[in-house]
C-alpha positions in Angstrom: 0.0 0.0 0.0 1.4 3.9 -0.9 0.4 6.0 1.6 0.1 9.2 0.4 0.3 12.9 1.6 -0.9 16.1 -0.1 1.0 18.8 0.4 -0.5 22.4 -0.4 -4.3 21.2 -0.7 -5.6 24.2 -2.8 -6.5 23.6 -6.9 -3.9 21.9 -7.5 -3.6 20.0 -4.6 -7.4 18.7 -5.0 -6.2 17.9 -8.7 -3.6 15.2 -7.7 -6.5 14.1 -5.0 -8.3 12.9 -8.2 -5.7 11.2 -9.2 -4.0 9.2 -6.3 -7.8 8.2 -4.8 -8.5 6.3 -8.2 -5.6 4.1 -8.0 -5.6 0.9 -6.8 -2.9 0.3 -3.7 -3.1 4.0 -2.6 -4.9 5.5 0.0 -4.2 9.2 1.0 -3.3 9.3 4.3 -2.8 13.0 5.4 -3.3 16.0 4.0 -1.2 19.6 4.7 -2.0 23.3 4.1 -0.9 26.0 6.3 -4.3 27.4 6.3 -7.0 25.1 7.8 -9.4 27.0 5.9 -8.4 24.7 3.0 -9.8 21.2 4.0 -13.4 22.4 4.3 -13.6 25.4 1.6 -15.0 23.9 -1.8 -14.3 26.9 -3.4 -10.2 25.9 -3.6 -10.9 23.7 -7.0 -11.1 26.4 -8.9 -8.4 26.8 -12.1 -7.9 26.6 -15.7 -8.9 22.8 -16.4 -11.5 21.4 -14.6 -11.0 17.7 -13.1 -9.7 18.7 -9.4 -11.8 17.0 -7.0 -14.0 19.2 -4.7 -16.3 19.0 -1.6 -13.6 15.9 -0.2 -14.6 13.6 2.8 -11.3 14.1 4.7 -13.0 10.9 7.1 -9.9 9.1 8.1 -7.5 11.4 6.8 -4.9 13.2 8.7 -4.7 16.8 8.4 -1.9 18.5 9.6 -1.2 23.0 9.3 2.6 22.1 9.8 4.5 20.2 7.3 7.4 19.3 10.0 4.3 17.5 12.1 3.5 16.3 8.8 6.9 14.6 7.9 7.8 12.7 11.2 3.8 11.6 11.9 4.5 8.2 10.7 1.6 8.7 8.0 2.8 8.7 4.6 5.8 7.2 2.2 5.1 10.0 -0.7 4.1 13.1 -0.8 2.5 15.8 -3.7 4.3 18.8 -3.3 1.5 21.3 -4.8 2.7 25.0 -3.3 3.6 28.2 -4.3 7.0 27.5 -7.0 9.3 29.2 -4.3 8.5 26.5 -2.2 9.3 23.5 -4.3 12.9 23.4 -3.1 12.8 23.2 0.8 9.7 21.1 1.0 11.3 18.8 -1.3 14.6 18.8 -0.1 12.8 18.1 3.5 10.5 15.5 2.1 13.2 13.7 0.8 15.4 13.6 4.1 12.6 12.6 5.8 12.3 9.5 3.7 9.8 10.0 1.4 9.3 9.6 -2.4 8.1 12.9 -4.1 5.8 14.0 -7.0 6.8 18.1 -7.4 4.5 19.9 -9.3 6.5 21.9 -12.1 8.6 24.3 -12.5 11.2 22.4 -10.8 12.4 26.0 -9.1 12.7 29.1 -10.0 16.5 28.7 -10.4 19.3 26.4 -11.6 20.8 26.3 -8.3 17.9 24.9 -6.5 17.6 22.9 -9.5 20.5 20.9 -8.3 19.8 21.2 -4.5 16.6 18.9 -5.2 18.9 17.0 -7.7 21.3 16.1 -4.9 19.1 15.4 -2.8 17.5 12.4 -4.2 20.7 10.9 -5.3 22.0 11.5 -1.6 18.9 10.4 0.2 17.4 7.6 -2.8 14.4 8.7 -2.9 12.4 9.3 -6.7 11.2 12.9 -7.0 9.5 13.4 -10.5 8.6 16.7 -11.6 4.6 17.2 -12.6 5.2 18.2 -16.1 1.7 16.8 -17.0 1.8 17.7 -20.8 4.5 15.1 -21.6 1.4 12.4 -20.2 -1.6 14.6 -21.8 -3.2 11.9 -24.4 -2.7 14.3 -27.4 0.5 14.9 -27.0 1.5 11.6 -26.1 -0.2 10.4 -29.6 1.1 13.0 -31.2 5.1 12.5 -30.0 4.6 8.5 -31.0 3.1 9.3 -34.7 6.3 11.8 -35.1 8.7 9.4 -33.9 7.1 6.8 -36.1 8.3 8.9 -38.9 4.9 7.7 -40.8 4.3 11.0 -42.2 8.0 11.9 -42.3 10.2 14.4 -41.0 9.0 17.5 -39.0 9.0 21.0 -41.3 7.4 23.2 -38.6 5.3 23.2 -35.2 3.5 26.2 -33.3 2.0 25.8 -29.9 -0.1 28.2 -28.2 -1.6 28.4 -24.4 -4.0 31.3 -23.5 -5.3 31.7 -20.0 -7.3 34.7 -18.4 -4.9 36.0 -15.6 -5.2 33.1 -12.8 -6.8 34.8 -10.2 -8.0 32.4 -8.5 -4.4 31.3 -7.0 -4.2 31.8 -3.1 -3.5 35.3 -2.2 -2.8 35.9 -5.6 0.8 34.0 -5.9 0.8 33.3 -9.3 0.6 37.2 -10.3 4.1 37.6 -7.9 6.6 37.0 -10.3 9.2 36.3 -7.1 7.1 33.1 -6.1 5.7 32.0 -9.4 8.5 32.7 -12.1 5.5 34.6 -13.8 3.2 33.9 -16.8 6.9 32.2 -18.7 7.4 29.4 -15.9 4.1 29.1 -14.8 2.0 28.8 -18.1 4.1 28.5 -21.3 6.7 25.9 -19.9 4.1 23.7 -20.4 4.8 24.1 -24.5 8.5 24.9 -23.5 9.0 21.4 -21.6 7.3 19.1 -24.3 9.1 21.1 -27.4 11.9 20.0 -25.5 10.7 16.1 -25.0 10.0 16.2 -28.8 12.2 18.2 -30.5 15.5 18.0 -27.8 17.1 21.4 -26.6 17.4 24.2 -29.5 20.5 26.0 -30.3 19.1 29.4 -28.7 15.9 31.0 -28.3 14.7 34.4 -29.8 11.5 35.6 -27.9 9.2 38.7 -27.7 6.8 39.8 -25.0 5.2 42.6 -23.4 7.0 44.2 -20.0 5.9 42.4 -17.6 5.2 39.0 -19.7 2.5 38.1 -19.3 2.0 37.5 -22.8 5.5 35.7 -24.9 5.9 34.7 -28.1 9.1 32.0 -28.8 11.3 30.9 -31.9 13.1 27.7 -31.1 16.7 27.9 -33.6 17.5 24.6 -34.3 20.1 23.6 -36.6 18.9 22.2 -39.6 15.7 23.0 -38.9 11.9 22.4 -37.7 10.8 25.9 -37.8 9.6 25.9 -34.5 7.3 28.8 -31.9 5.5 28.7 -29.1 3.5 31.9 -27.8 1.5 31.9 -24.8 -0.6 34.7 -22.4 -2.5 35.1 -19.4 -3.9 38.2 -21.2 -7.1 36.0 -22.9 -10.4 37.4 -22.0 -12.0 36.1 -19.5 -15.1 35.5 -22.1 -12.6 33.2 -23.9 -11.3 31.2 -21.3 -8.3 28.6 -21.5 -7.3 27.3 -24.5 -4.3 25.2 -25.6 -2.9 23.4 -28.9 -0.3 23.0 -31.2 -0.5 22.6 -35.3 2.3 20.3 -36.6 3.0 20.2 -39.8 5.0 16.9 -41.2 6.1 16.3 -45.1 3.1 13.8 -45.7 0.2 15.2 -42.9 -0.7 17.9 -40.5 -1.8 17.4 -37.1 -3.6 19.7 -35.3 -5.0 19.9 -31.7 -7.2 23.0 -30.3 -8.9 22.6 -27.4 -11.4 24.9 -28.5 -12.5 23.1 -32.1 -14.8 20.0 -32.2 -13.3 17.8 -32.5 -10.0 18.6 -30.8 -7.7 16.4 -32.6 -7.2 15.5 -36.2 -4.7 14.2 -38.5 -4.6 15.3 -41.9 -2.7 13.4 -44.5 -2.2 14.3 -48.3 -3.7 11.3 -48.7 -6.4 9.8 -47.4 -9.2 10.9 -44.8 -8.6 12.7 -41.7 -8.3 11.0 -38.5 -8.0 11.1 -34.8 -5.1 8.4 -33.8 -6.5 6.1 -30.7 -6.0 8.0 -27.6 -4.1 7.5 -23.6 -7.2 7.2 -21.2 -7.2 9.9 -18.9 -5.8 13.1 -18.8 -1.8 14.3 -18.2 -2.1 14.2 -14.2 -3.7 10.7 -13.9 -1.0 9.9 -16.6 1.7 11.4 -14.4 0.8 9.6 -10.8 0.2 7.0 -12.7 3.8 6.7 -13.9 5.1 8.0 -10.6 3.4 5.3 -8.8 4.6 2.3 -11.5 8.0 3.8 -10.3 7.7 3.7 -7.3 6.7 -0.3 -7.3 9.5 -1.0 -9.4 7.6 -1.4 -12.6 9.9 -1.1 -15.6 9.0 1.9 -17.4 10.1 4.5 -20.0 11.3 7.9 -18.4 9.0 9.8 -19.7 10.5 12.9 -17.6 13.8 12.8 -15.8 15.2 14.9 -13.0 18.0 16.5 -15.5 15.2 17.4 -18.2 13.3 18.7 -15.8 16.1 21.1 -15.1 17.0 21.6 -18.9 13.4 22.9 -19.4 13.8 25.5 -16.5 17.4 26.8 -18.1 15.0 26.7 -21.4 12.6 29.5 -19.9 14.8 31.4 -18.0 16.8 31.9 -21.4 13.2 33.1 -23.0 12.9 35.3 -19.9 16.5 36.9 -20.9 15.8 37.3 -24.3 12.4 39.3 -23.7 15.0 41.3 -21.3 17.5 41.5 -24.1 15.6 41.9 -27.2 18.1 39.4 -28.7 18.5 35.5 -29.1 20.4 33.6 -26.2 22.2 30.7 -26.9 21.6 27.3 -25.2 
């Protein structure tokens, strides 16, 4: 049995709630927030994708307003580390001296140095720690990376992602909007497309990028040598009307594949010849598909690495050089 702890139980925190509770062999077993407001308010599942579980029967779970109490209870072997980004490092650092395996959500940090402090720490202490990046487990993406690397349609010519949110208000008092704890709209929002360009494409030569002064709204080229023409542009400028949207249009030498959450349906494949398609589909969404594959590690299952500690990293050096080139109003080489 995994025994399982929650740490930070506000949207996101309820999200990986969902997830853990449907496995089989888990049971959450304590639950931590620094405001004990949390466990009862139903109002904390609030965010861009809906799926976080809401109005929970905490019966026979632990709840704890200290994460120290938390972490020498007894009462759990992992924990979901679902704060505020500034956070990540010392709660994970602490979780894994304590003992305990650790899903963090993403970014990894804020910066490379504590980057490497988490690094360390699971090598010294052997314990896993997987970074949430849920889009490299999100079943479009997954089909899409798997019909790319099948080279069916051939080679890549060019890929643009986009991911639009309204500014998230609805994060608790207002982190998200503090650049300081949240890395801003770049590391918050667009690493999403940042991280899996990386997983599909591998790190580009450098990165030009364009955005408005206090970026929340970014627009990426990715320079790779030899080519695909590559962008990503993302904002948390949307309309509120509008609402979250996210998708990519990939274009191959034989097909195109396009996802957009907001077009029915979502996901199609065109070839040049033949009917469009939708390619079968992952069940679930990217953070079941992420506990899932944390918890398959954790058991020993042999699995691909979807998502490594030193990739995890990579994608945060990948951002902060966007950041630098808004700053710059110049490429920046990887």
């Amino acid at each position: 049995m995994i025994r399982v702890g929650i740490v930070g139980f506000g949207y996101m925190g309820r999200m990986h709630y969902r997830c853990w509770s449907a496995l089989e062999g888990v049971r959450i077993t304590a639950a931590c927030d620094a405001d004990a407001k949390a466990f009862t308010s139903s109002n904390a599942a609030s965010g861009n994708i809906s799926g976080a579980a809401n109005d929970i029967d905490l019966a026979g779970i632990r709840t704890f307003t200290s994460f120290d109490d938390l972490l020498t209870s007894g009462a759990v072997d992992v924990v979901s580390i679902t704060l505020p980004t500034h956070m990540h490092p010392a709660f994970t650092i602490k979780a894994l001296a304590a003992g305990m395996h650790v899903l963090c959500e993403k970014p990894m940090a804020l910066t490379l140095e504590d980057c490497d402090r988490m690094i360390a720490a699971a090598a010294q202490y052997k314990r896993l720690l997987q970074i949430g990046h849920c889009i490299r487990f999100w079943p479009e993406y997954v089909a899409t990376r798997e019909l790319v690397r099948s080279g069916e349609f051939g080679r890549v010519i060019g890929a643009a992602f986009h991911r639009y949110s309204p500014m998230p208000a609805w994060s608790t008092v207002n982190w998200l909007a503090d650049e300081k704890r949240s890395g801003g709209m770049p590391l918050d929002l667009h690493i999403h497309d940042a991280d899996f360009i990386h997983y599909l494409f591998g790190m580009p030569r450098s990165v030009m990028s364009v955005g408005d002064s206090a970026m929340s709204h970014i627009h990426t080229t990715f320079l790779y040598d030899n080519g695909p023409v590559v962008s990503a542009e993302a904002s948390w400028r949307t309309a509120p009307s509008l609402g979250f949207s996210m998708g990519f249009r990939i274009t191959l030498e034989k097909a195109t594949v396009v996802f957009d959450s907001l077009r029915a349906p979502a996901f199609r494949v065109y070839p040049h010849e033949g009917e469009p398609f939708t390619p079968p589909l992952v069940e679930g969404d990217g953070y079941s598909g992420e506990i899932v594959h944390f918890a398959e590690k954790i058991r020993g299952v042999t699995t691909e690495d979807v998502i490594t500690l030193d990739q995890s990293r990579e994608t945060v050096r990948l951002v902060l050089a966007e950041k630098e080139s808004v700053r710059r109003g110049s490429p920046v080489d990887l």
